[in-house]
N, C-alpha and C positions, 0 to 999 in steps of 0.2 A: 505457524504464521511466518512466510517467508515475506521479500519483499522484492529485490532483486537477485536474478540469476546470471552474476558476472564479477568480474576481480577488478576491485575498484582500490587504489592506490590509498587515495584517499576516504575518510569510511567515518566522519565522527557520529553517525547515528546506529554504527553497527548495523545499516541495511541489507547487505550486497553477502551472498553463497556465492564462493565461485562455481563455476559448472561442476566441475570433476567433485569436488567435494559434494554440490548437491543430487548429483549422481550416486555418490557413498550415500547420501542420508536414504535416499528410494529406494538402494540394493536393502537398508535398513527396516527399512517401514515395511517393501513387500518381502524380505525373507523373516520378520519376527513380531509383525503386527497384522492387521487386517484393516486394509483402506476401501474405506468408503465414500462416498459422497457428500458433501454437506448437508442436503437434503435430504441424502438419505437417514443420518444421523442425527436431524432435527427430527422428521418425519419418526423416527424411532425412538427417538425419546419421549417423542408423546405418547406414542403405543408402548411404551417398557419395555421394551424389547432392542435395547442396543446391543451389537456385539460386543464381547470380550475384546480389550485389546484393540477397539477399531480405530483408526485414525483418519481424518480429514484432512486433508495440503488447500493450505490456501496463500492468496499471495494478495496485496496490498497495494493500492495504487492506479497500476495498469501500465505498467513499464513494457516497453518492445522487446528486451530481452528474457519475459516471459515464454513469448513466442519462438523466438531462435534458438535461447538455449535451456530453456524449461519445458516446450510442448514436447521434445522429443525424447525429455527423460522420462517422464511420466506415461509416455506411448512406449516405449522400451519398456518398462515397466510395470504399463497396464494400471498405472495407479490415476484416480480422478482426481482434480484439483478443481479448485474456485478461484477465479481470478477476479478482485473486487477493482473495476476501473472508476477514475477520476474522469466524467462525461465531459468535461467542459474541454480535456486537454487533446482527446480525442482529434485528429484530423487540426489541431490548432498549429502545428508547426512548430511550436515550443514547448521546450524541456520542461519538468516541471521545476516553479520555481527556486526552490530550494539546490537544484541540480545548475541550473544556470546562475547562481551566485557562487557558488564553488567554481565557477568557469570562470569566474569575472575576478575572483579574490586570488586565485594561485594564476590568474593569467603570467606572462613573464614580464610582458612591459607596463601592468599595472603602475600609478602615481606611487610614491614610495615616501612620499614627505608632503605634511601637511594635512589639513584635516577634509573630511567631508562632509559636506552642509547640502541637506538638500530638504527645503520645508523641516519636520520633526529628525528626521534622520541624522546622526552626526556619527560619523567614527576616525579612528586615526590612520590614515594609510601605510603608516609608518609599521602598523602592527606586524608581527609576523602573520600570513597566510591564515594558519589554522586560528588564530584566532580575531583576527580581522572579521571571516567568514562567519563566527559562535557572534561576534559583536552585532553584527549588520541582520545576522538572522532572529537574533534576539527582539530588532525593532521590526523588521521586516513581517513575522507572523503576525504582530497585531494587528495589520490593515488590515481594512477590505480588497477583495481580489482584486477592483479596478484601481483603488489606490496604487497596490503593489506593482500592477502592470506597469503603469506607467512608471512609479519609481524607480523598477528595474528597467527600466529603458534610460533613465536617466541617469543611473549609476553605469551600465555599460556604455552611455557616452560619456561622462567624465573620465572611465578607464581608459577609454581609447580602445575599447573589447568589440569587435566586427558582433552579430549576429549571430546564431549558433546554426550551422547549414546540414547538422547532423542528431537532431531532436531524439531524446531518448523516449517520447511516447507514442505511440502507435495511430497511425492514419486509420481509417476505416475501414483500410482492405485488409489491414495486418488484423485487427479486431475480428473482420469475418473470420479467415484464416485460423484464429486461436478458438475460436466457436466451433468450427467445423467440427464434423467427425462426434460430438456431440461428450467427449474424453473431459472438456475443462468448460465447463459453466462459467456463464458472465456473471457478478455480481455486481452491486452497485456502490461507490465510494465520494458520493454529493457529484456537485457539478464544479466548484473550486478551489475543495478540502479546505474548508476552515476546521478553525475549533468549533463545533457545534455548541456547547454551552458558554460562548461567550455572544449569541446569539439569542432576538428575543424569537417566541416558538412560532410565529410567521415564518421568518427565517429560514428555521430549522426546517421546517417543512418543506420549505420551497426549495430548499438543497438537496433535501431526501428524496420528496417524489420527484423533482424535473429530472435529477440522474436516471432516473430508472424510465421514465415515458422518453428519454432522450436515447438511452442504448436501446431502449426496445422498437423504437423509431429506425434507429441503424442497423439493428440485427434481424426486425420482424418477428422474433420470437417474446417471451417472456422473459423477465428478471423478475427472480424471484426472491433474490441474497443479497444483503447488504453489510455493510460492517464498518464502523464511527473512526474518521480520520484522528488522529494523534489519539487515539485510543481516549480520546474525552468524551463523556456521554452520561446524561443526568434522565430522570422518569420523564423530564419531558422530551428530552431525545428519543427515549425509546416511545413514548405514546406518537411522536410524531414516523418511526419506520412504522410501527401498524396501523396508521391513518394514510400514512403513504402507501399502502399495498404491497408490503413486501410478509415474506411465508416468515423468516426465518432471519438475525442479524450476528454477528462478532463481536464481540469486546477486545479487548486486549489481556484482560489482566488473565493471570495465569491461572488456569484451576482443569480438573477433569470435568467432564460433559458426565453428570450421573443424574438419578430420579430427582426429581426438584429444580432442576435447572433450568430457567426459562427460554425457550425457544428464542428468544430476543437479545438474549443477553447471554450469547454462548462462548466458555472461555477459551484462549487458547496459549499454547506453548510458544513463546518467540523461540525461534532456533537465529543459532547467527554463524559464522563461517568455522563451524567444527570439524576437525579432520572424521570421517565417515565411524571409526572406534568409538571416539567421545561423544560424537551423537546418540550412537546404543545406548553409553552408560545413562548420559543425562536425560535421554527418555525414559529407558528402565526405572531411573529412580524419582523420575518426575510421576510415573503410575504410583510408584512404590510409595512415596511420602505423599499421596492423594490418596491411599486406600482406607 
């Protein structure tokens, strides 16, 4: 489970492989594993017949540097990947939110004294940075998506923080682009990543299947993978990806893909910026302590 492919200064959710390193991890995966497909490795686990050793890349989100410096490691490589997008962010022209409140809290001429009041929201500008930002996104995930929207419009105009004119998720054409060639499958990741279980299963639903009628509208093909933002997901989650028409979904929690495993609830390995060595060991003995 990657999530970004780039070197980010800043990192308090451990998202971000730099390239070069994530280039070690795929010299990794295709010289001492076997990469497969998501699909494929759903598909096979219903038939018993998984490879030994297979592994799936997938990636979280739907970030632009997917494309720029993850499509081309994986083409070098010959390895398929799954890239699970966020529909709503799509062609929106903003980062997604969690990315643009990091922009707005290590700004430089951010307020520096005194507090912030905005409706429920309150924090101390005084904070340092990194923790300013853990503060604001502590309240900030419990909105609803149009709440936040606007919130974060308001919190960048009390920073005095411009706009962001360099959005880290992908227009539509950068979307085909990562489709093309047929190497890295779209998968689907709701339309505004909430937490799914803090949702009633309307909801739930209507995040699961419009992400998917929404890429499939943009791409003209099928989505057929999906996989539960902040890794939160309850049996009504999962009844709502297969009412929603999806083959196949992701979990988060860590475990091997063996006989019994539900096609809906497939685990996986978070990797985070290991030098290309340490990734061997930790995959080696992530098989090893799952056998």
């Amino acid at each position: 489970m990657y999530h970004r492919v780039a070197d980010r200064p800043f990192d308090p959710w451990r998202l971000a492989v730099a390239p070069d390193r994530f280039e070690e991890h795929m010299e990794v995966v295709r010289r001492h594993f076997r990469p497969i497909s998501l699909s494929a490795l759903a598909d096979g686990l219903e038939r018993g017949v998984v490879p030994t050793r297979a592994v799936a890349v997938t990636f979280d989100d739907g970030y632009k540097d997917n494309l720029y410096a993850g499509k081309p490691v994986l083409e070098r490589h010959e390895i398929p990947g799954t890239v699970f997008v966020t529909s709503g962010y799509v062609d929106s022209g903003r980062s997604f939110w969690w990315d643009e409140l990091e922009r707005i809290t290590f700004a430089p001429r951010r307020p520096t004294d005194g507090r912030l009041h905005i409706e429920e929201l309150d924090a101390d500008w005084s904070l340092p940075s990194d923790e300013l930002y853990l503060a604001l996104w502590e309240q900030l995930h419990l909105l609803t998506a149009a709440q936040r929207l606007e919130t974060m419009g308001r919190i960048a105009e009390t920073a005095g923080v411009s706009s962001d004119d360099d959005p880290n998720t992908m227009t539509e054409s950068e979307l085909h682009r990562l489709a093309d060639g047929g190497l890295v499958e779209i998968g689907a990741h709701t339309v505004t990543h909430p937490s799914l279980i803090g949702l009633p299963r309307a909801s739930q639903l209507e995040e699961i299947r419009e992400s998917r009628l929404h890429l499939e509208a943009l791409l003209g093909r099928p989505v057929a993978s999906f996989c539960f933002p902040h890794g939160k997901f309850s049996d009504e989650s999962v009844s709502c990806v297969v009412e929603g028409g999806y083959a196949q979904s992701c979990i988060s929690n860590p475990g091997v893909v063996r006989r019994g495993v539900s096609r809906f609830e497939l685990p996986r390995l978070r990797t985070i910026n290991w030098y290309g060595d340490v990734f061997a060991w930790e995959l080696a003995k992530f098989f090893r302590r799952d056998d």
